[in-house]
C-alpha positions as CSV (number, residue, x, y, z in Angstrom):
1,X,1.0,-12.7,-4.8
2,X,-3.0,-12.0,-4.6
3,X,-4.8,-12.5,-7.4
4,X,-5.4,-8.4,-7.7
5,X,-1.6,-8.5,-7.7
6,X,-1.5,-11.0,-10.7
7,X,-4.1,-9.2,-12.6
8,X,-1.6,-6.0,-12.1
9,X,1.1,-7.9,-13.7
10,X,-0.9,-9.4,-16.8
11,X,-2.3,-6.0,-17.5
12,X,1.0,-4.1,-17.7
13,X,2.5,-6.9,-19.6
14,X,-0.3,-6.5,-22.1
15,X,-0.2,-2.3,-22.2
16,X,2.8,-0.9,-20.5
17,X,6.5,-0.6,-22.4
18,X,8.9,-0.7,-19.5
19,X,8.9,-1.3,-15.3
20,X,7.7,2.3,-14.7
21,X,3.8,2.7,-16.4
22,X,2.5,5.5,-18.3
23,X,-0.4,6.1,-16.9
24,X,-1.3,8.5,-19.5
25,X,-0.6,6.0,-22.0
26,X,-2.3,3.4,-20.7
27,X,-5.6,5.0,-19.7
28,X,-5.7,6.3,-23.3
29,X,-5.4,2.7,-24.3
30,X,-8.1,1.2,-22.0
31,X,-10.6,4.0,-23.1
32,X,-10.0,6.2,-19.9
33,X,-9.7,9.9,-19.6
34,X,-8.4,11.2,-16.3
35,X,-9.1,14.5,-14.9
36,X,-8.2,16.6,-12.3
37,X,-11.1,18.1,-9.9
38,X,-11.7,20.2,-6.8
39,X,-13.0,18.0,-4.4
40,X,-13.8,17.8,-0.9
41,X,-15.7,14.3,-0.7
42,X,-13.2,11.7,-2.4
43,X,-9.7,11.8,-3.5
44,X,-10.3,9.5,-6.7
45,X,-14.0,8.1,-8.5
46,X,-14.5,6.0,-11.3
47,X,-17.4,7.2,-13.7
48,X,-17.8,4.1,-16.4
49,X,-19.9,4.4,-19.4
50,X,-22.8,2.1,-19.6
51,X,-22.9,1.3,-23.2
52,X,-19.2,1.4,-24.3
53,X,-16.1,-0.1,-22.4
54,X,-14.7,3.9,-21.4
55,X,-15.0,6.1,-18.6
56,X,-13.9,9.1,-16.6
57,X,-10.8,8.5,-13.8
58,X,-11.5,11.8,-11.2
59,X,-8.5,12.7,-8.9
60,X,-8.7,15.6,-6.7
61,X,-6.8,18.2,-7.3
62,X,-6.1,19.2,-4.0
63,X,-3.9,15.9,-3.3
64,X,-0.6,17.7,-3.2
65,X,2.1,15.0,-4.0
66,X,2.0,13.7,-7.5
67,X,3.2,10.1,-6.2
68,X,-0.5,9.7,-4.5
69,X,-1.8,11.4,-7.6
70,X,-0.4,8.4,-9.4
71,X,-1.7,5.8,-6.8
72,X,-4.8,7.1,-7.1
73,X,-5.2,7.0,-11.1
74,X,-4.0,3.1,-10.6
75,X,-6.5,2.5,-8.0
76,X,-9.3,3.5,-10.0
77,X,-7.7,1.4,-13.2
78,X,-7.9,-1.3,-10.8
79,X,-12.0,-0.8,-10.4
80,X,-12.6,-0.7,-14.1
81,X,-10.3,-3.8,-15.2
82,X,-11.3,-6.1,-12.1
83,X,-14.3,-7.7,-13.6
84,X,-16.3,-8.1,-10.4
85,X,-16.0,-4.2,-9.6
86,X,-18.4,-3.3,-12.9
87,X,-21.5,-2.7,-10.6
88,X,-19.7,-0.9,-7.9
89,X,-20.6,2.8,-7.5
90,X,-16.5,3.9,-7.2
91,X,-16.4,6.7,-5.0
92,X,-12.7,6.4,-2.8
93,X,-12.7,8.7,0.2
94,X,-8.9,9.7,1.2
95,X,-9.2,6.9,3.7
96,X,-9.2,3.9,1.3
97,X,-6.5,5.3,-1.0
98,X,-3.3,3.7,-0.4
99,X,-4.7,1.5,3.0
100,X,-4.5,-1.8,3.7
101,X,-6.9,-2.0,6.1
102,X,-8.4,-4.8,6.6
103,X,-11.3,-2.7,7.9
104,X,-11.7,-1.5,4.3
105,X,-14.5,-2.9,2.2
106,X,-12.9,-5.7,0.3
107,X,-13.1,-3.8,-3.7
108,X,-11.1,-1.1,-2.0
109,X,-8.2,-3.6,-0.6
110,X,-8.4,-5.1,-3.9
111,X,-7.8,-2.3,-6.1
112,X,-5.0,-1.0,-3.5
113,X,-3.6,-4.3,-4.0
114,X,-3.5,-4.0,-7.8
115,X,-2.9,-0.3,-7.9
116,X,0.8,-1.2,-5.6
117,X,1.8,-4.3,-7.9
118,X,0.8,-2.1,-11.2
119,X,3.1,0.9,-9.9
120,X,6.0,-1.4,-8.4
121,X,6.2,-4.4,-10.2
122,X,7.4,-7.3,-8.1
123,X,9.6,-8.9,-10.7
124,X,11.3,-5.5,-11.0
125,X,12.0,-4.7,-7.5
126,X,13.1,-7.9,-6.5
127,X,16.2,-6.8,-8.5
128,X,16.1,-3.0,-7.5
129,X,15.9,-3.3,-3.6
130,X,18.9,-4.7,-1.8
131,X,16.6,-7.1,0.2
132,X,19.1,-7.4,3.2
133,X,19.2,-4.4,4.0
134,X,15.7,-2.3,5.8
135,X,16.3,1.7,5.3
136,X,14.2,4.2,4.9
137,X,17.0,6.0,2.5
138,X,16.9,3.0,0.3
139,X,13.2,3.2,0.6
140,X,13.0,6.8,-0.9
141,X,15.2,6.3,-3.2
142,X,13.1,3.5,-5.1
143,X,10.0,5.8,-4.3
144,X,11.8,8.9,-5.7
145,X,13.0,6.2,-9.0
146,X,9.3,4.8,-9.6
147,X,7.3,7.9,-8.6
148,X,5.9,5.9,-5.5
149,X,5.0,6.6,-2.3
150,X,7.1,6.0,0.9
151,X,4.0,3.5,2.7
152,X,3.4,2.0,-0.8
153,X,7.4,1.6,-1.6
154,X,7.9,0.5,2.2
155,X,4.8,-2.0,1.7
156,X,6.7,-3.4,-1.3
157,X,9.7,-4.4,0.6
158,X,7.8,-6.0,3.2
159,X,6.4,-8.4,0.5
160,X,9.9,-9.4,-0.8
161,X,12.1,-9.7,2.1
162,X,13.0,-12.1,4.6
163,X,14.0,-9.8,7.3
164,X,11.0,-9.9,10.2
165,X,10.2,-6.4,9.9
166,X,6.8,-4.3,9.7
167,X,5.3,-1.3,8.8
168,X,2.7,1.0,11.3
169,X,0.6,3.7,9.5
170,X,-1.0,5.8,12.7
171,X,-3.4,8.8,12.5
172,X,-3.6,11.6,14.9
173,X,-2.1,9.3,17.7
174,X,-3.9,6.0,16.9
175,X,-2.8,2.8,14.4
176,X,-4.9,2.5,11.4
177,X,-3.1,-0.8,9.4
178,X,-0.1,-2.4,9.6
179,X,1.8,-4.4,6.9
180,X,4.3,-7.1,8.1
181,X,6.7,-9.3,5.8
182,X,7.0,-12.8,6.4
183,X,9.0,-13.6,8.4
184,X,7.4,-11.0,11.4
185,X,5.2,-13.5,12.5
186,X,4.3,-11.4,15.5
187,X,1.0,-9.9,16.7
188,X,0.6,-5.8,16.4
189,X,-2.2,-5.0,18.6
190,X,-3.0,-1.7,16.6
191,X,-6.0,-0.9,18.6
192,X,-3.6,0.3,21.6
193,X,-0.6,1.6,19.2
194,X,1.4,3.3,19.3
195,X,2.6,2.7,22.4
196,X,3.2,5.6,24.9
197,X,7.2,4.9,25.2
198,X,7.5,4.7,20.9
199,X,9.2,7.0,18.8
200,X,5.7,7.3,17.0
201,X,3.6,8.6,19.5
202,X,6.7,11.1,21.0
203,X,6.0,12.7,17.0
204,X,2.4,13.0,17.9
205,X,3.5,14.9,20.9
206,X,5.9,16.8,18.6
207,X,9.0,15.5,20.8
208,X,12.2,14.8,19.3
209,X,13.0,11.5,18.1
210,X,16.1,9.4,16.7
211,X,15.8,10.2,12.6
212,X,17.1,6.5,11.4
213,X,16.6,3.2,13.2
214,X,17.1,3.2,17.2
215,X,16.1,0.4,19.9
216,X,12.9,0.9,21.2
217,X,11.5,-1.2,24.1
218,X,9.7,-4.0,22.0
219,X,6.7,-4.0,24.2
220,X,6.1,-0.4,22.6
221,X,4.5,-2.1,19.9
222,X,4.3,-5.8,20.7
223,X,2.3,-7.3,23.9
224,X,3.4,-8.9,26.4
225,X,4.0,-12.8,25.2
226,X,5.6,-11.6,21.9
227,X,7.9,-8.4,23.0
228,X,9.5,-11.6,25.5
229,X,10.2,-13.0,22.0
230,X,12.5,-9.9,20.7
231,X,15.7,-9.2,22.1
232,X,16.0,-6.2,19.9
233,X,13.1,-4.2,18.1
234,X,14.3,-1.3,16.0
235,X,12.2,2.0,15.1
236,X,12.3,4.4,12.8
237,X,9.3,6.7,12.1
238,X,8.5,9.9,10.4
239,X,5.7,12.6,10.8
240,X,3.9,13.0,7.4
241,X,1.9,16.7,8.2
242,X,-0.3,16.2,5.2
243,X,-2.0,14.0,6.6
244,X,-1.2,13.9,10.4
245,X,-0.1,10.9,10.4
246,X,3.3,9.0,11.4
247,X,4.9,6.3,9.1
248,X,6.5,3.6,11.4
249,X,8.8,0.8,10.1
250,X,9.8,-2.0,12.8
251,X,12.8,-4.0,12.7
252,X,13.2,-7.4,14.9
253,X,16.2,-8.8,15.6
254,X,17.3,-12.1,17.4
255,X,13.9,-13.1,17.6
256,X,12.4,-16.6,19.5
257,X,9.5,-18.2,18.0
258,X,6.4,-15.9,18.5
259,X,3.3,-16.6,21.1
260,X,0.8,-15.8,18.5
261,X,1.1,-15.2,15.0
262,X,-1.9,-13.8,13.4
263,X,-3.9,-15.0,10.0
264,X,-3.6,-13.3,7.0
265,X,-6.5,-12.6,4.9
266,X,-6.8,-13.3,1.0
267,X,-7.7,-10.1,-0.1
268,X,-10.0,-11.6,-3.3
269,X,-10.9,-14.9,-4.4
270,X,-8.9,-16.7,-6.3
271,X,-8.8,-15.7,-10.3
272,X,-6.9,-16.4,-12.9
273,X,-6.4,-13.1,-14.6
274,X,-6.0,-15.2,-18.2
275,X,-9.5,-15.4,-17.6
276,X,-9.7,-12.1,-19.0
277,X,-9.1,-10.3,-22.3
278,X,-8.0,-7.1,-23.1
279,X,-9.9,-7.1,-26.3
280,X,-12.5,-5.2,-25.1
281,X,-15.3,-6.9,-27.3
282,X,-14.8,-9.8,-24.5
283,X,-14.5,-7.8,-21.5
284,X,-17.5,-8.2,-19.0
285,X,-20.6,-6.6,-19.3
């Protein structure tokens, strides 16, 4: 778990009464007001007072599903309780929201990172999800349950399985981030996905394409040295209009060791979120 994650978990054991957080609640209790305006520019901002520990959470109103509504408020709790984010002028653009890019300047990966674990608590979902078993229906069904989205919910999975699966998020025909759970140790090249023979790019065309998990030719996603690797890649994707974009989860099966696996990245340095109080005469100033 990243250290945003753990600072997540120590701040909703300290102000949150069961696995699903009121936001309302909490915000009230950390000296934050949210509101809702017309915006064109961002899709949340973070407006701190200078000379008391409160501020202003702003969430565009014209977001129309209340699950990225909710992302949103916990990204920008995220920016006021990480200490190191005090300075930082938080304007998020609809890009960073809910990416994990690791194109994105680092503040914005970590409050994404805190924002997920805050929303869907690890500890809770390890018992919730049936970890053997990769579907978008059980997918929704959690995200419908914790008020989540499907790339969020889909992203939490990842991080608790052991099946070698993955998750594509493409915009207007081109891959923007992928997430991938541990044991898919293969290389997505996203700067030529999705691939012209995948389900995902056939939605960009607005083609018909399988609506649960079908076989796909691996090297639709995976090059050459690691699609040798997969005897059987699965695809299912779905064409999210709002925001032009297609949702892609992979699915590897009787997979060889791969040619390459890629680093991951540690999305902040370490911390240990003990280090900080809730009492807000010791937070940082």
């Amino acid at each position: 778990m990243s250290p945003a994650a753990q600072l997540a978990t120590f701040v909703a054991q300290k102000l949150s009464a069961g696995p699903k957080p009121d936001l309302s609640d909490i915000c009230k209790k950390l000296g934050l007001r949210v509101k809702e305006v017309p915006a064109t520019g961002f899709d949340g901002a973070l407006v701190r007072s200078r000379s008391a520990q409160k501020g202003i959470v702003a969430v565009n109103a014209r977001i129309r599903e209340q699950s990225r509504k909710r992302f949103t408020v916990a990204h920008e709790i995220g920016h006021f309780v990480i200490p190191h984010h005090r300075l930082l002028g938080n304007i998020c653009e609809q890009r960073a929201i809910e990416s994990f890019s690791t194109r994105l300047q680092r503040p914005e990966l970590e409050a994404n990172e805190f924002a997920a674990e805050f929303l869907l608590p690890s500890d809770v979902l390890r018992r919730t999800f049936k970890l053997r078993e990769f579907s978008l229906a059980q997918i929704s069904a959690v995200a419908n349950d914790f008020e989540t989205s499907l790339t969020a919910t889909a992203r939490c999975f990842l991080n608790l399985t052991d099946l070698p699966c993955a998750l594509v998020w493409s915009v207007s025909g081109n891959a923007r981030w992928c997430a991938r759970s541990a044991a898919f140790r293969f290389f997505l090249p996203l700067e030529e996905l999705p691939g012209p023979t995948s389900f995902a790019a056939k939605l960009f065309s607005r083609a018909a394409v399988p609506t649960d998990f079908a076989a796909v030719q691996p090297d639709a996603w995976l090059d050459r040295g690691n699609a040798a690797s997969v005897e059987t890649l699965l695809e299912h994707s779905i064409f999210l209009p709002n925001y032009d974009a297609v949702l892609t989860l992979l699915w590897a099966y009787r997979v060889q060791e791969p040619a390459y696996e890629e680093e991951g990245e540690e999305l902040i340095e370490e911390m240990n979120p003990e280090d900080f109080t809730l009492g807000r005469k010791r937070w940082p100033r």
